[in-house]
C-alpha positions in Angstrom: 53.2 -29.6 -207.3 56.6 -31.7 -207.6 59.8 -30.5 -206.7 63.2 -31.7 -205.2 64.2 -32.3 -201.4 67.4 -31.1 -200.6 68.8 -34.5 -201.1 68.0 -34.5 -204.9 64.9 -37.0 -204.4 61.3 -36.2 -206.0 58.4 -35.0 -203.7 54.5 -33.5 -204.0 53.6 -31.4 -202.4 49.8 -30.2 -202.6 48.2 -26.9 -201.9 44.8 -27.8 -200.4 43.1 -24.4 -199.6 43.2 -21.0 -201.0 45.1 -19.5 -197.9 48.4 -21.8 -198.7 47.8 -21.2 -202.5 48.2 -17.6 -202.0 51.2 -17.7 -199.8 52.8 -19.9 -202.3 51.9 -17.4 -205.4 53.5 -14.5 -203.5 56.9 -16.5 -202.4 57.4 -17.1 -205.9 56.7 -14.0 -207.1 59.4 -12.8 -204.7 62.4 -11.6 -205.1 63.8 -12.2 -202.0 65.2 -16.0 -201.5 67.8 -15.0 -198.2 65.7 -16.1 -195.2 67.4 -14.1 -192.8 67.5 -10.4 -192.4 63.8 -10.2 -194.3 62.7 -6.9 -195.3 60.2 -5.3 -193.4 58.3 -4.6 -197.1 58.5 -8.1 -197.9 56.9 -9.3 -193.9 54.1 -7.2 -194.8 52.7 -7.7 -198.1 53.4 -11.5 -196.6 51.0 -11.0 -194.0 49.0 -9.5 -196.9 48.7 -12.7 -198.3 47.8 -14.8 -195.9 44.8 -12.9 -194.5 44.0 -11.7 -198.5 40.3 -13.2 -200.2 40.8 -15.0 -203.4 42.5 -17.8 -204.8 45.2 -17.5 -207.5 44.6 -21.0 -208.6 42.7 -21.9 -212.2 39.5 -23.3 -211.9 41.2 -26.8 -213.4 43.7 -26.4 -210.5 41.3 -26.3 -207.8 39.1 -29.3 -209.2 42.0 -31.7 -209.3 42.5 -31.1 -205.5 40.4 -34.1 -203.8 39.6 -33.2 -200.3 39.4 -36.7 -199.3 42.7 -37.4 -199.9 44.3 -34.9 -197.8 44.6 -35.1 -193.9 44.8 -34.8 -191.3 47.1 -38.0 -191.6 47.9 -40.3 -188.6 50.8 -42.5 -188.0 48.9 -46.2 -188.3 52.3 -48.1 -188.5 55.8 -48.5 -188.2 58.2 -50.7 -189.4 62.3 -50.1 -189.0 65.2 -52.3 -190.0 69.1 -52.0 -189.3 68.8 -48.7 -188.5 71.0 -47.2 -185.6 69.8 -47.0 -182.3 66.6 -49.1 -182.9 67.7 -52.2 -184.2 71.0 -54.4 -182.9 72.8 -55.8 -185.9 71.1 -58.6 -187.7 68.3 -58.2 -185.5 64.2 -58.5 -186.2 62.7 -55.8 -187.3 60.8 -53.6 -184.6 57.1 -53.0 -185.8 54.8 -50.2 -183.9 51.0 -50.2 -184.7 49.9 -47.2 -183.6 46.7 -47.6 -185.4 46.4 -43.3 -185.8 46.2 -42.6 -181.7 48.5 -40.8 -180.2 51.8 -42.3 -178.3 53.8 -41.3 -175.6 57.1 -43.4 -174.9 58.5 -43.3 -171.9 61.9 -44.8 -170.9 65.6 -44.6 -169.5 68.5 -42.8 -171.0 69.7 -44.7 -174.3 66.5 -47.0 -174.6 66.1 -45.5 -178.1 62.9 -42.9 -177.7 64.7 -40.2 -179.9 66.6 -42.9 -181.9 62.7 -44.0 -183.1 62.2 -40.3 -183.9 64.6 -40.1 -185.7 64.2 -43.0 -187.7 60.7 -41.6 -188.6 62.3 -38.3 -189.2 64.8 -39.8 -191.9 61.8 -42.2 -193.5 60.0 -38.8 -194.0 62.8 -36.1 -195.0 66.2 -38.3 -195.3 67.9 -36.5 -192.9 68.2 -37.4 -188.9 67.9 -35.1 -185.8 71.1 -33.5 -184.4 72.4 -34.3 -188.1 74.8 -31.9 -188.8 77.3 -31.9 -192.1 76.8 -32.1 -195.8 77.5 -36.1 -196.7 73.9 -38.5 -197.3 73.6 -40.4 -194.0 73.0 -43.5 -196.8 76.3 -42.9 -197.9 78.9 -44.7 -196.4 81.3 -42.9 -194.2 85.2 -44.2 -192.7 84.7 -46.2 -189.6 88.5 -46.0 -187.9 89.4 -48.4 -184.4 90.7 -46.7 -181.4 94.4 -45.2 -182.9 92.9 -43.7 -185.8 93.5 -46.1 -188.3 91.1 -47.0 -191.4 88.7 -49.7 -190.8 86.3 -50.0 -193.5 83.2 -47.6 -194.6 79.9 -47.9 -193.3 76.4 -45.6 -193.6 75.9 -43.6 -190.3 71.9 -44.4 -190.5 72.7 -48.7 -190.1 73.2 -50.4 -187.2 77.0 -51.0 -186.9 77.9 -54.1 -187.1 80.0 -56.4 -184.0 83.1 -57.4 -185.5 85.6 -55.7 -188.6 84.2 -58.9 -191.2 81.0 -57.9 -191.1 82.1 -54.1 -192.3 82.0 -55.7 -195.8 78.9 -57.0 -196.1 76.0 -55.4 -197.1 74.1 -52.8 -194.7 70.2 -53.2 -194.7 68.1 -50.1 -193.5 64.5 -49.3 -194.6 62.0 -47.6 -192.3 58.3 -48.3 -193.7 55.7 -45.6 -192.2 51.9 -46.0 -192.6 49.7 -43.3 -192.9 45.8 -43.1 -192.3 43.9 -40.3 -193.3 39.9 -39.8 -191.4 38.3 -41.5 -194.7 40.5 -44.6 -194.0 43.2 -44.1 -197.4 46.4 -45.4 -196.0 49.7 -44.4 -197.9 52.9 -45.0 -197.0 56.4 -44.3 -196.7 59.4 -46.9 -197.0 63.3 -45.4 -197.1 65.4 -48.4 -197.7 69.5 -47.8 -198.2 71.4 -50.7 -199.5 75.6 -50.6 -199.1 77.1 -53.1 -201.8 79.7 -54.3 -200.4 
């Protein structure tokens, strides 16, 4: 099923059993759209739905649905360029093979643990934790020095640059995320922003 993220790019998403297919048929048979405040009506026959027998999708719906292909999907590898908080300006690229296990990092104050999250976060949804405002975090934003006066425009997401030249020059951010699924498909991920300058 396509549809559009809430930064206007193109996604899939695909309804592998019954259960979610069911859920889906009743949200957009629905009325209501204001998440808050949720009649109590509208909880239930919810609730229906999800514990309801019976699949609303056609027969050619459910046949196009390859089982294989679906999950549950590991991290296998990362790879993250210019982006804040990970990478120093200019820098090499920091590369993670996770190869699907799971990870715990462990570290001080400011050695980057949630500025990697986040990196995955915006390679998977374009937007970053603790994010808050309306602009695209590719766009670039005014960067002003200590009295408040204009400096130049850079994307929030890149590494910042050291000195006010380099404010011109292109920014370079792509986080690359591989996926591995338990029949050993990998797919992948890559977000790259590029600031002309």
């Amino acid at each position: 099923m396509p549809w559009v993220d809430s930064a206007g790019r193109s996604a899939i998403v695909q309804l592998v059993t019954a259960k979610q297919r069911r859920l889906f048929y009743y949200l957009r048979k629905s009325a209501t759209r204001d998440v808050k405040a949720l009649p109590q009506p509208f909880i239930d026959a919810l609730a229906a739905a999800y514990v309801a027998v019976g699949d609303p999708a056609a027969p050619s719906v459910e046949q196009s649905i390859n089982p294989s292909a679906s999950g549950p999907w590991k991290i296998q590898a990362l790879k993250i360029e210019g982006f804040g908080g990970v990478n120093i300006w200019n820098g090499s690229p920091f590369e993670l093979a996770t190869d699907c296990e799971g990870l715990l990092i462990e570290g001080p104050n400011g050695s980057g643990k949630s500025s990697l999250i986040s990196a995955m976060i915006w390679a998977l949804t374009g937007e970053r934790r603790r994010d808050q405002g309306k602009s695209s975090l590719e766009t670039a934003e005014p960067v002003f020095d200590m009295a408040g006066n204009p400096l130049g425009a850079w994307p929030p997401v890149a590494s910042y640059p050291p000195d006010l030249v380099s404010l011109t020059t292109p920014a370079n951010v792509s986080v690359e995320t591989v996926f591995r699924n338990t029949e050993g498909i990998q797919a992948s991920t890559i977000l790259p922003i590029r600031k002309s300058s």
